[in-house]
C-alpha positions as CSV (number, residue, x, y, z in Angstrom):
1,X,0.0,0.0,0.0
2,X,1.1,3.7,-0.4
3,X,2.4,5.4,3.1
4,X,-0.1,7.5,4.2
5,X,2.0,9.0,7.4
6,X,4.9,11.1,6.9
7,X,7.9,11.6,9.8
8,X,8.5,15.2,8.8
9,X,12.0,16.5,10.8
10,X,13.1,13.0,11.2
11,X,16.6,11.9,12.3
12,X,19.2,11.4,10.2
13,X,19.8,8.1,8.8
14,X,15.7,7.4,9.6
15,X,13.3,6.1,7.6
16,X,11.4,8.8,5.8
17,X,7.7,7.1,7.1
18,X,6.9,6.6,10.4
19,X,4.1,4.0,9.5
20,X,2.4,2.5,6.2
21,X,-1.4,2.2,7.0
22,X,-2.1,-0.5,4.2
23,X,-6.0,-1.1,3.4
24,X,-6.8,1.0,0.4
25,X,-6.3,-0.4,-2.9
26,X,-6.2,3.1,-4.9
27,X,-5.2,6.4,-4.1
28,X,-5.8,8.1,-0.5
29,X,-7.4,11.4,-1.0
30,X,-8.2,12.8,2.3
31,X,-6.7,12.0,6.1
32,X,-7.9,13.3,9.1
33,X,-6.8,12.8,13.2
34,X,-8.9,12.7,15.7
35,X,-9.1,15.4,18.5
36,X,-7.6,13.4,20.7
37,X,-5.1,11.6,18.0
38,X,-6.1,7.8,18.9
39,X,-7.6,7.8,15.4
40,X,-7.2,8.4,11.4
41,X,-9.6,8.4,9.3
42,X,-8.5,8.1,5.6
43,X,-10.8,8.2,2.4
44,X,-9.6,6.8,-1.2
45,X,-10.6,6.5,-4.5
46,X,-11.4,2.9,-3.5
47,X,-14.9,4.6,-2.8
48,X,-14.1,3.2,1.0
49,X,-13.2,5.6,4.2
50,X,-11.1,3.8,6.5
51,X,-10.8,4.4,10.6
52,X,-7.5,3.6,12.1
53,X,-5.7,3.1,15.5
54,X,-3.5,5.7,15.2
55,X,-1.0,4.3,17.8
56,X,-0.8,0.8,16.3
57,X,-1.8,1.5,12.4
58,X,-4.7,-1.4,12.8
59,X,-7.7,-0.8,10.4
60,X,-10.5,-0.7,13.0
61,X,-13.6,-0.1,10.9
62,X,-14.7,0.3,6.7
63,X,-17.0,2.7,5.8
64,X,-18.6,2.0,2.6
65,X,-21.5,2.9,0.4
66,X,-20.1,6.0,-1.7
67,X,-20.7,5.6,-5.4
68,X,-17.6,7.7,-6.4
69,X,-14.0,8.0,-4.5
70,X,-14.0,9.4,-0.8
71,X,-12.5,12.9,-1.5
72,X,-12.9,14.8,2.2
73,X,-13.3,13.1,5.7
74,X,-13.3,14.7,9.3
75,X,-13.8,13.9,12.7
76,X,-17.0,15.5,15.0
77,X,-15.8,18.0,17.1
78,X,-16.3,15.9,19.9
79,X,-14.4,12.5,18.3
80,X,-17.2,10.4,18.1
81,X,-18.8,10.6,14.5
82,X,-16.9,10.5,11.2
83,X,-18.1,12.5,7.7
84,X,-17.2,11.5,4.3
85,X,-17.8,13.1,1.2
86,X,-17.6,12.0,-2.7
């Protein structure tokens, strides 16, 4: 899958990514954290949006039913809903 979190200001002599979320099978076009950063949300052109542990990478829930690719996703303000938008 494509790296979808960047280390930016990393060490010397690091690897450039931190973590590779791997799930979507085409192009992420939106990622969003949580308020409190336990969770990413990521939306593709897979037509899926994707929640992930943020601390461990693990996929934790699929959001389907968009008939075109995900192409904006946010948190509530308060952490517990997720938007997506095609």
């Amino acid at each position: 899958g494509l790296p979808l979190v960047r280390w930016v200001g990393k060490p010397q002599g690091r690897d450039p990514f931190l973590d590779t979320l791997s799930g979507h099978t085409l192009a992420v076009t939106s990622l969003a954290f949580s308020r409190d950063g336990t969770c990413i949300v990521s939306g593709s052109k897979d037509k899926l949006a994707k929640i992930w542990n943020a601390a461990t990478g693990a996929e934790v829930h699929t959001l389907t039913g968009h008939l075109g690719g995900v192409l904006s996703v946010a948190f509530s303000p308060n952490g517990t809903r997720v938007v997506s938008g095609s």
